[in-house]
Structure formats: structure tokens, C-alpha cells
C-alpha positions in Angstrom: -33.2 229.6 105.1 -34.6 232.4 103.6 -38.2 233.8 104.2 -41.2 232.6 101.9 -42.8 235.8 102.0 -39.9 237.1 99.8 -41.0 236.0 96.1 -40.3 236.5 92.3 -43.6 237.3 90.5 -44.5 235.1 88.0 -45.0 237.9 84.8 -43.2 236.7 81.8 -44.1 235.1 78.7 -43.2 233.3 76.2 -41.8 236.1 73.5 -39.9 237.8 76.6 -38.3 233.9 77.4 -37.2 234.0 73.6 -36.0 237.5 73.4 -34.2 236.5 76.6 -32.4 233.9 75.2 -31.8 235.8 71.7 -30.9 238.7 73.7 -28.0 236.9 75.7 -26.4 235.7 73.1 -26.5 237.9 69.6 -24.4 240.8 70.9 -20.3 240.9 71.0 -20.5 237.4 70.5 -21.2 237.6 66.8 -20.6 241.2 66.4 -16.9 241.2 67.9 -15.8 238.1 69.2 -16.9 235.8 65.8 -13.9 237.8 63.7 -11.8 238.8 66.3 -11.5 235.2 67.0 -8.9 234.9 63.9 -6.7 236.9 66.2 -6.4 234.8 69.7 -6.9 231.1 67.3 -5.4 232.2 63.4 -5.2 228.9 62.3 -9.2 228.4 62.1 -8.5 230.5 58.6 -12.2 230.5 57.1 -13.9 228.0 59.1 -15.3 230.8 61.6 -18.5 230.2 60.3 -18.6 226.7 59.9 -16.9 226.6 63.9 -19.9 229.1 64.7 -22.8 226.8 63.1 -21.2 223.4 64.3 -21.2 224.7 67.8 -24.4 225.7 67.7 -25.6 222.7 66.4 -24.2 220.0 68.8 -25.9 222.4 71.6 -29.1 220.6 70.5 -28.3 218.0 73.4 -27.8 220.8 75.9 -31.3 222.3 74.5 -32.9 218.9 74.5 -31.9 218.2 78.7 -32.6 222.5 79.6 -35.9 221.9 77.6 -37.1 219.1 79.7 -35.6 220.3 82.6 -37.3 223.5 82.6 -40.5 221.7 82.3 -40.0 219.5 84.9 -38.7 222.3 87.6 -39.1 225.5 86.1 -37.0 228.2 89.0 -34.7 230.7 88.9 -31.6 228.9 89.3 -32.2 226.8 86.4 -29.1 224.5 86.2 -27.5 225.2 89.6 -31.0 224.0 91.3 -30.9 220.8 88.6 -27.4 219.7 89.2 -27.8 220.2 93.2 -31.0 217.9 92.8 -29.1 215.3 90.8 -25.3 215.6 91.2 -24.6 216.5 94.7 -25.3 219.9 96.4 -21.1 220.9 97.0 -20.3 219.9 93.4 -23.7 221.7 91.9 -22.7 225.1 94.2 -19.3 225.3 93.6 -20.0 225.2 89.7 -22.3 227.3 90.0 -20.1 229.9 91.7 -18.1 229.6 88.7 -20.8 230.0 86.6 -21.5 233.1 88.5 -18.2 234.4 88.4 -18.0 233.8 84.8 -20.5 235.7 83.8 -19.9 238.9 85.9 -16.9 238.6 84.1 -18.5 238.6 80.4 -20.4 241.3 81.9 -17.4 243.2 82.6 -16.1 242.2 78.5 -19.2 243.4 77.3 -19.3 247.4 79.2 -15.8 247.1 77.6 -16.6 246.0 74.2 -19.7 248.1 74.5 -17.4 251.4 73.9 -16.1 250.1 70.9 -19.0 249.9 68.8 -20.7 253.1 71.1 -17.7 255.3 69.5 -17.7 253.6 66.0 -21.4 254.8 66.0 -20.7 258.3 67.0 -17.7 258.9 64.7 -19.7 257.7 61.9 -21.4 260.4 62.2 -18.9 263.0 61.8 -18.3 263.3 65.6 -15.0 262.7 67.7 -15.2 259.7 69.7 -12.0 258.9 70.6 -11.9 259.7 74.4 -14.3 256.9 74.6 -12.2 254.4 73.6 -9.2 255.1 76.3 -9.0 253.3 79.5 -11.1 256.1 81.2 -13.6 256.6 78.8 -14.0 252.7 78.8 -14.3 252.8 82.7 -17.1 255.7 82.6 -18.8 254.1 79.7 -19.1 250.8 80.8 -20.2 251.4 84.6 -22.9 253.4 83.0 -24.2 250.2 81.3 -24.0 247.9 84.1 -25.8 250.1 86.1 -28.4 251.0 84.2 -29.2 248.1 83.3 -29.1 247.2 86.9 -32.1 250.0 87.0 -33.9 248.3 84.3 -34.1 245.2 86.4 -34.8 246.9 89.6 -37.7 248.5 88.3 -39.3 244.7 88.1 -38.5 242.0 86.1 -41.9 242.7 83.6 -39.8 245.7 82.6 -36.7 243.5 81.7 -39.3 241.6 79.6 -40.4 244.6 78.1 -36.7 245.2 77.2 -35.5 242.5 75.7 -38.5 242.0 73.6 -38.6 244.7 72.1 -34.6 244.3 71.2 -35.7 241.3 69.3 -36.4 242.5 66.8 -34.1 245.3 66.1 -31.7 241.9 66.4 -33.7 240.4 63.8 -33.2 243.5 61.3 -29.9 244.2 62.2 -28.6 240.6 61.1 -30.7 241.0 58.2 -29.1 243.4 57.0 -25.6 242.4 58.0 -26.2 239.1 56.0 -27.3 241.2 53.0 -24.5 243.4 52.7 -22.0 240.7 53.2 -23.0 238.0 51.0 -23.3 241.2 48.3 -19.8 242.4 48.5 -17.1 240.5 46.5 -13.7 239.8 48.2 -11.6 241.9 46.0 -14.1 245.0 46.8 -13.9 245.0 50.2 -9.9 244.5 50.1 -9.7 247.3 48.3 -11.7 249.5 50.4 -10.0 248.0 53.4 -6.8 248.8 51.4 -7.6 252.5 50.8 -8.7 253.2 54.4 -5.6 251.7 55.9 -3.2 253.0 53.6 -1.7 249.6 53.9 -1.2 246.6 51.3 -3.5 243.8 52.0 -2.5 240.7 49.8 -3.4 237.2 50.2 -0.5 235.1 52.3 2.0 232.8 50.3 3.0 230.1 52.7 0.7 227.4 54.7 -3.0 228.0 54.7 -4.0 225.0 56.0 -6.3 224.9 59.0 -5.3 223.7 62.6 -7.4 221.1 63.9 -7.2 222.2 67.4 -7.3 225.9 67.0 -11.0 225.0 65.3 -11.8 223.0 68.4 -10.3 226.1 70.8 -12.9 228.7 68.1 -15.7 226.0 68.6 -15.0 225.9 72.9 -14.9 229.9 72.5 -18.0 230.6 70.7 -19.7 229.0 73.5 -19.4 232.3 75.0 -22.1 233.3 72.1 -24.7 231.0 72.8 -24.6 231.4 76.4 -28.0 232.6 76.1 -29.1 228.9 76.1 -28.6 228.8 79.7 -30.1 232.5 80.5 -33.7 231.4 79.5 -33.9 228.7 82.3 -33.4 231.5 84.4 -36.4 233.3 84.4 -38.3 229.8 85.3 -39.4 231.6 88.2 -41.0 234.4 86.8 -42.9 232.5 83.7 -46.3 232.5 83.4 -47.5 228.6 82.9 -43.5 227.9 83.3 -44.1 224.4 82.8 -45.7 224.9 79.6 -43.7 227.9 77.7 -40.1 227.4 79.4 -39.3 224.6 76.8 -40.4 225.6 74.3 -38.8 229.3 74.7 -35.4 227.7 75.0 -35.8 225.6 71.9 -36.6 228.7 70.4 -34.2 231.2 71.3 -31.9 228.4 70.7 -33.1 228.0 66.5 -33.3 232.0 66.5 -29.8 232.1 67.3 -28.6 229.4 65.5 -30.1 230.8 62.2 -29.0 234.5 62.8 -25.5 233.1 64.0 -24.7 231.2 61.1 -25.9 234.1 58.3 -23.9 236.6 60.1 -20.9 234.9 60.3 -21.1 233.3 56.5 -21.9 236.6 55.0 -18.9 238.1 57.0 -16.1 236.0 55.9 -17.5 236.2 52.2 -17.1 239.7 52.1 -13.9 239.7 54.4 -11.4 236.8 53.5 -9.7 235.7 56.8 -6.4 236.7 55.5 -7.7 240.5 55.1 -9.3 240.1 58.6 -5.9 239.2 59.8 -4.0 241.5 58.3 -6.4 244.1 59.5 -5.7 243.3 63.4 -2.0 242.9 62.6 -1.9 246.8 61.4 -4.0 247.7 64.7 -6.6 248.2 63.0 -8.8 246.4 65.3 -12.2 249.1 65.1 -12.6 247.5 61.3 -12.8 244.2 62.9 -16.0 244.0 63.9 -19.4 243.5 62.2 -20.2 247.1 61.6 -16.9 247.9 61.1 -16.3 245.4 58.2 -19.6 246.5 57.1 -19.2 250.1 57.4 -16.3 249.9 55.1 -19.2 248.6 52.2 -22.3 250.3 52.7 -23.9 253.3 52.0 -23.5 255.8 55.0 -26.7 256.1 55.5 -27.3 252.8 56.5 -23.6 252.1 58.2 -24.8 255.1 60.6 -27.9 253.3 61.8 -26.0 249.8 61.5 -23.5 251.3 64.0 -25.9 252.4 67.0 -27.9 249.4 66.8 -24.9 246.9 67.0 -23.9 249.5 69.8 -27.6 248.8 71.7 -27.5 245.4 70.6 -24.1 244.5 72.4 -24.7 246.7 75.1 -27.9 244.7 75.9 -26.3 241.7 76.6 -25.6 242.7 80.0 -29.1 242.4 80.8 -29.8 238.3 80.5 -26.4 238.3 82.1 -27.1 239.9 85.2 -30.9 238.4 85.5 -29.1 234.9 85.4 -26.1 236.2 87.5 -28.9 237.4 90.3 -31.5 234.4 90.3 -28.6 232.0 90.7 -27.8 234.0 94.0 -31.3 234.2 94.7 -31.4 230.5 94.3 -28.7 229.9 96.8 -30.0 232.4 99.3 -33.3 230.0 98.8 -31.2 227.1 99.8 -29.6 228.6 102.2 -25.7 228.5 101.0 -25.3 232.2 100.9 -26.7 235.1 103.5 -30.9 235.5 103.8 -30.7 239.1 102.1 -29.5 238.3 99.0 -32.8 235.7 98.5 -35.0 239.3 99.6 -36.9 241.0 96.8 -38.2 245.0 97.0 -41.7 246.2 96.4 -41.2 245.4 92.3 -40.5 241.9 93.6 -36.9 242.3 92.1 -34.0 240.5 94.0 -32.5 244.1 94.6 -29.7 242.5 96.7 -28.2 239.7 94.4 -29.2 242.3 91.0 -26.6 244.6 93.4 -23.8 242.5 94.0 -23.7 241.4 90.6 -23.6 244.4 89.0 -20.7 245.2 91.8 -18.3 242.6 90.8 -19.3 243.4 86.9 -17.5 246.8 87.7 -14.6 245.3 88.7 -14.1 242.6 86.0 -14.5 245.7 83.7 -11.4 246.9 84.9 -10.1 243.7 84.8 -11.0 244.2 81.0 -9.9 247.6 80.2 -6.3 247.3 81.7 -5.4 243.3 81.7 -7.2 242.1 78.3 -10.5 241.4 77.1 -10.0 237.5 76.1 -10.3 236.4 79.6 -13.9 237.3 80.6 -14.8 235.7 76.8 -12.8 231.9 77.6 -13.5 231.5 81.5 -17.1 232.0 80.8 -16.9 229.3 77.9 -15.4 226.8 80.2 -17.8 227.3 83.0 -20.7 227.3 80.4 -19.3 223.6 79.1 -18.7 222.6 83.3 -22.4 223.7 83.8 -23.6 221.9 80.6 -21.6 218.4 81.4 -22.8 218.0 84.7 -26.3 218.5 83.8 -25.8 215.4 81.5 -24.0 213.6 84.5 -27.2 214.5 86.7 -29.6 213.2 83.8 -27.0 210.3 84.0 -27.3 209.7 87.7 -31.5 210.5 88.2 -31.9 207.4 85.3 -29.0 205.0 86.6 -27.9 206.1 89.9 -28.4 206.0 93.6 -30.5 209.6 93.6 -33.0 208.3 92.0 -34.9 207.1 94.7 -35.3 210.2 96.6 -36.5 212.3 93.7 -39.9 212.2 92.8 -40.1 215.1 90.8 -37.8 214.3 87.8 -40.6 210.9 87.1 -40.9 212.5 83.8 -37.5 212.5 83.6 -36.4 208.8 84.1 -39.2 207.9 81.4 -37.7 209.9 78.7 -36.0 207.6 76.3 -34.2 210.5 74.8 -32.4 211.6 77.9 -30.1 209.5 77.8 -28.4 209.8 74.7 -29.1 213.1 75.2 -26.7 213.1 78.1 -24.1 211.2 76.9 -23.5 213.5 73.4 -23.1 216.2 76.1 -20.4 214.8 78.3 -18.2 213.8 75.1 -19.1 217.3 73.8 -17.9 219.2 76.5 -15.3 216.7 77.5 -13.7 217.4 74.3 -14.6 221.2 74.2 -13.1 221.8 77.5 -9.5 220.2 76.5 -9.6 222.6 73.5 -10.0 225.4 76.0 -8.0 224.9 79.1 -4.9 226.3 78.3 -5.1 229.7 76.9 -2.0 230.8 74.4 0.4 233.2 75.6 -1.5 234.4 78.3 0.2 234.0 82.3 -0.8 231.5 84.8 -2.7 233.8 86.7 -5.1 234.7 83.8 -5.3 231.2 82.7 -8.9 229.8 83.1 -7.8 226.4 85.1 -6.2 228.7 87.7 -8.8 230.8 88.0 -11.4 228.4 88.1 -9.6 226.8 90.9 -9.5 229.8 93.1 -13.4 230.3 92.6 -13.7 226.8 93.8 -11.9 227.2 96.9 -14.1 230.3 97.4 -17.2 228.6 96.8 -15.8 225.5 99.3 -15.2 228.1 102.0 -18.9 229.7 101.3 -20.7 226.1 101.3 -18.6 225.2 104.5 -20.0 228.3 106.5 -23.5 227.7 105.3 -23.4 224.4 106.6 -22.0 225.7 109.7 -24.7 228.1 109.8 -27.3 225.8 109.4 -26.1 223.5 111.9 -26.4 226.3 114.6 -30.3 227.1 113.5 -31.2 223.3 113.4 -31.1 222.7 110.1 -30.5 219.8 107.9 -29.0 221.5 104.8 -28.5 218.6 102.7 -31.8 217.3 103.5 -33.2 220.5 102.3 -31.5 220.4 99.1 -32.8 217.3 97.7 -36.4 218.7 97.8 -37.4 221.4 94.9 -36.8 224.7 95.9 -40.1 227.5 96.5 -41.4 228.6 93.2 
């Protein structure tokens, strides 16, 4: 187990829980994946905002169960120490390794994505940017994300606070603005422009335009990936100030924040940009106008698409900072349970978890090259499906501490069982996700060995092998692992 005198510091509040939360999800998720979308799923046509809002409406179940969760057992960890608490510890580690893995991989996506909008922002200013965007340039630029970001974090989690709080509100003003310009453009303008800069006709399509039921459902399981931010707040439970007081509420919050800037965005870009020009745009590889401050940029005055373009460029680039805060308190977590080596539960002098912020950023690097030379799509669905995994289980655990034989042994989720709303709270979830996750499982045109089932499944035998030789290890130090388990971890 690891040693009590190793600690997070408890030096957040409640604006840097909300800006967390904001922060890890308005970024490519909005800002690339929300039109690019059209590309992987076309037959959603215009319903990319409506899929955008709907999903982030039926998260209010997944809100409502992290919300009283947090307040009950506020830790870093957040759902991984839930579910072991209420599922069972091998099912609540090995999807949580999955969760893990998923999100080094979005961290990978998003240093990729990252030199997309970083070059659109410096040609926009009259400077050649185009050795960014090749595979090297993506490599360089994109390792020097992660890892400064990894140095943000490192230097103590009140200067990750620091970060993402002040990023709120650049967010704030850059949706604003976003939502202004595209609800002011007509159609026919911004085909025209679109038009003139391609050199290309862009005309409406004369066959079927009806939308595809199940390629909505497949936009609605991938823009989980944007509101993955839900589940980042939870994380910084153990370094809250009052955690049991402001953890819920900065979830619900972040939550609303997003939901509201989500839904403008995404309206005001498919009124400006009909889906029909936004695929005809990515069929004439013309993927750099596909993006929020590309689609913009084609509008606006330059001015303003200059400063549009490096704050979308910071704001994506940010993401990778909620992302690898949850990414190391979930190995922190484990290292507190025991399941993975003592080290990684060790924090420096800044009270930082320099070991797990370290090997997360490590595997980030390599699903970056996964990113630059296999595809970008992947690191975007696997972290949607073990986002939904994560979010169904927590409904089976509310499930099983109300009904079930784990109820007993858990005096700390009281509060819990007396919530009347849990329950239905739970339920919506399962059906939710159940239905989320069929939409999801089978990517199109993409090999077996990319495919997010088969990858999944080779995490889990990982994770099986990792919770095996803890268990082996604890055995040979006289521990009781699974008795350890079912008690709340340190604060």
C-alpha cells in the first residue's frame, strides 16, 4: 500500500472545479470534432447541433449520480474509487484502465489536432505554417504540448487551477463570438466565399437528404468525447477545498457551462455553414476550413479571425491539461489501493503526483504518433466508449449500494441509499449508455485492430494481468486487498 505521508494538498476551489470541467471539454471537441463529424457519420446532415445538445442533455443523469457522488466521497479517482466501492474492485480497475488508456489517447488527438489550429493561426497572419502540419512538425508540436503541460502540473496542482481558470474565460469570449458571427452570416454568403477560396463549385446535393437514424445515434455516442469534462471535475476531489461542499456543485456547473456554449456554437455553425457545404468542403481536402475558426475565418473581418485563430489554438491545446490531471489521480488512486507500484501514489515537494503526471504524459506521446500516422478518429471513439462503460457502471453501483448485497458493508454511501432520485437516476443511465455504446461499437471502414471493441479488449487483459500481480503482491506483504478496497480511500 502506499505510504500516507505521500498526499495531494487540498488548494482548489470552486471556479478552478468549473474551469476544470469547462476546460476538458470546450476544445477540439466543438472546435474540430462537432463539424468534422459530418465526415466519419454524413448521414447526421444538419442535426450536429441538435445530436450536440441532446447529448448533453441526457448527461443530466450522469451529472445528477457524479454530483452526489462527489459529495459523498470526494478523491482523486472519482469514478474508478465509486465503482470499486460499489461494483466490484476487478470490474471497477479494469474500466478504469480503459478509462485511462482512453484518455492518453485523446491526449495524443488533441497535441495532433492542436497543430491544426496552431498553423491556421499563424498563416493568418501572413506567415508560412505549413511545416507544422506534416507528420514531423505534428510530432514536434504536439510533444511540446504534452509536456508542458506536464510542467504546469508539476509545478503543483494550485498552478493547474490557476490555469484553467483563467482559460475560462477566454472560452467564454471565444464562443461568444463564434455564436455571433455564425448566426450573422447567411448560407448563400458563406458558400460563396467558401466557393471563391476553393476554386471549386459548392452546390446543394440532388438525391436523398434524409437523415440516418443510426449515424445520429453513432454523432450522439461520439460527442461524448466533448463532454468528457463531466468526469474530469470529480477528479480533483482530492485537492478541493470543503470538497464535500463545492465538488457538486462545480460539476453541475461546468456541466450547464458547457451545455450552453456547446449548443450556440454548434447552432450558429451549421447556420452559417449548411452540412452539404461542410461536406463538400472535406470531400475537396479542404479539411483546414473545417473547423470553427476556419469556417469562421472564411466570414469575418481579419482582424478578429487572427485573434479567433490563436485562442481556438490555446483553447484546444488546453484540453490536455484536465486530461492528464484525471489520467494521473486515477493512477494515484490505484497506487493508493494498491493495484499498481507504490511510486506512482508518491507526490514531490509541490505535492504533485510527479510519477503518474510522468507516465501519462509518456503514453500521450505515443498515442500521438498513433494519431499523426494511423488516423485521428480512433483516440476521439475509444475514449467515447470508455466514457459511456465508466458512466453505466456508476449507475449499476448506485443500482447495487440501494438494492444489492454491498450495501451492507458500506456505511459511507448512507446518503446515498436515502436519495429517492438515485435511482431513476441510474436507470436513465444504463439505457443511455446501453444504447449509446451499440451506436459506437463498430467503427465504419476502419480494421479490426483499430476498432474500439478490440482494443478495449486488449486493455482489459492488461488491466487483468496488472490486478492479478497486485494481488499477488499483496498476498506476499500480508495484505487483504479486497478488504482494503471496500473501505474509502485516504483523502
Amino acid at each position: 500500500m502506499s505510504d500516507p505521508g505521500f498526499r495531494l494538498r487540498r488548494s482548489v476551489g470552486l471556479l478552478a472545479i468549473i474551469a476544470s470541467a469547462v476546460a476538458g471539454e470546450y476544445g477540439a471537441g466543438i472546435n474540430f470534432v462537432a463539424v468534422q463529424s459530418l465526415g466519419v457519420y454524413p448521414g447526421v446532415r444538419s442535426l450536429v447541433p441538435l445530436a450536440m445538445f441532446l447529448t448533453g442533455l441526457v448527461l443530466i443523469t450522469k451529472v445528477y449520480m457524479f454530483a452526489r457522488f462527489s459529495r459523498v466521497m470526494p478523491r482523486a479517482g472519482s469514478a474508478y474509487v465509486w465503482i470499486v466501492r460499489s461494483v466490484s474492485p476487478s470490474v471497477g480497475f479494469v474500466v478504469s484502465f480503459l478509462w485511462w488508456i482512453s484518455l492518453t489517447a485523446a491526449m495524443g488527438f488533441i497535441a495532433f489536432a492542436f497543430s491544426t489550429f496552431l498553423a491556421q493561426a499563424i498563416g493568418s497572419v501572413g506567415i508560412p505554417a505549413a511545416a507544422i502540419t506534416t507528420p514531423l512538425g505534428r510530432t514536434i508540436i504536439g510533444l511540446a504540448a504534452i509536456w508542458l503541460v506536464y510542467g504546469i502540473h508539476a509545478a503543483g496542482v494550485h498552478h493547474y487551477g490557476r490555469f484553467v481558470s483563467i482559460l475560462l474565460w477566454i472560452i467564454v469570449a471565444t464562443a461568444l463570438v463564434i455564436t455571433l458571427i455564425g448566426f450573422l452570416t447567411t448560407p448563400a454568403h458563406f458558400v460563396e466565399l467558401a466557393a471563391a477560396r476553393t476554386g471549386k463549385p459548392i452546390a446543394p446535393p440532388a438525391g436523398d437528404t434524409s437523415v440516418d437514424l443510426m449515424s445520429f445515434l453513432s454523432v450522439c455516442s461520439l460527442f461524448i468525447f466533448a463532454y468528457g469534462g463531466v468526469s474530469a471535475a470529480p477528479a480533483l476531489g482530492g485537492e478541493a477545498r470543503d470538497a464535500e461542499r463545492v465538488m457538486p456543485r462545480g460539476v453541475v456547473l461546468g456541466w450547464l457551462v458547457a451545455l450552453v456554449l456547446y449548443t450556440l456554437v454548434s447552432a450558429a455553425l451549421l447556420h452559417a455553414a449548411p452540412w452539404w457545404a461542410i461536406l463538400a468542403l472535406i470531400s475537396q481536402k479542404h479539411s483546414e476550413l473545417v473547423t470553427a475558426p476556419g469556417l469562421v475565418g472564411l466570414v469575418a473581418p481579419h482582424w478578429i479571425s487572427v485573434l479567433l485563430n490563436f485562442s481556438v489554438a490555446l483553447i484546444v491545446g488546453k484540453t490536455l491539461g484536465p486530461q492528464l490531471m484525471t489520467g494521473s489521480r486515477l493512477l494515484f488512486a490505484w497506487a493508493q489501493d494498491g493495484l499498481v507500484p507504490r511510486r506512482l501514489g508518491e507526490t514531490s515537494d509541490s505535492h504533485a503526483p510527479s510519477g503518474a503526471l510522468a507516465l501519462t504524459a509518456a503514453l500521450a506521446s505515443l498515442f500521438l504518433l498513433q494519431s499523426v500516422f494511423v488516423g485521428w478518429s480512433l483516440g476521439v471513439v475509444i475514449r467515447s466508449f470508455s466514457l459511456l462503460l465508466v458512466w453505466m457502471l456508476v449507475g449499476i453501483g448506485a443500482l447495487r449500494l440501494r438494492y444489492g448485497a454491498r450495501r451492507a458493508d458500506q456505511g459511507w454511501a448512507d446518503r446515498l441509499v436515502a436519495d429517492a432520485w438515485m435511482v431513476p437516476a441510474a436507470i436513465g443511465s444504463i439505457i443511455v449508455t446501453a444504447v449509446l455504446i451499440y451506436a459506437i461499437a463498430i467503427v465504419p471502414n476502419t480494421p479490426m485492430v483499430f476498432q474500439p471493441l478490440f482494443q478495449s479488449f486488449v486493455a482489459a487483459i492488461v488491466a487483468v494481468l496488472l490486478l492479478w500481480r497486485a494481488h499477488g503482491r499483496a498476498a506476499a506483504n500480508g495484505h487483504d486487498l479486497r478488504a482494503a478496497l471496500a473501505a474509502p480511500p485516504l483523502e
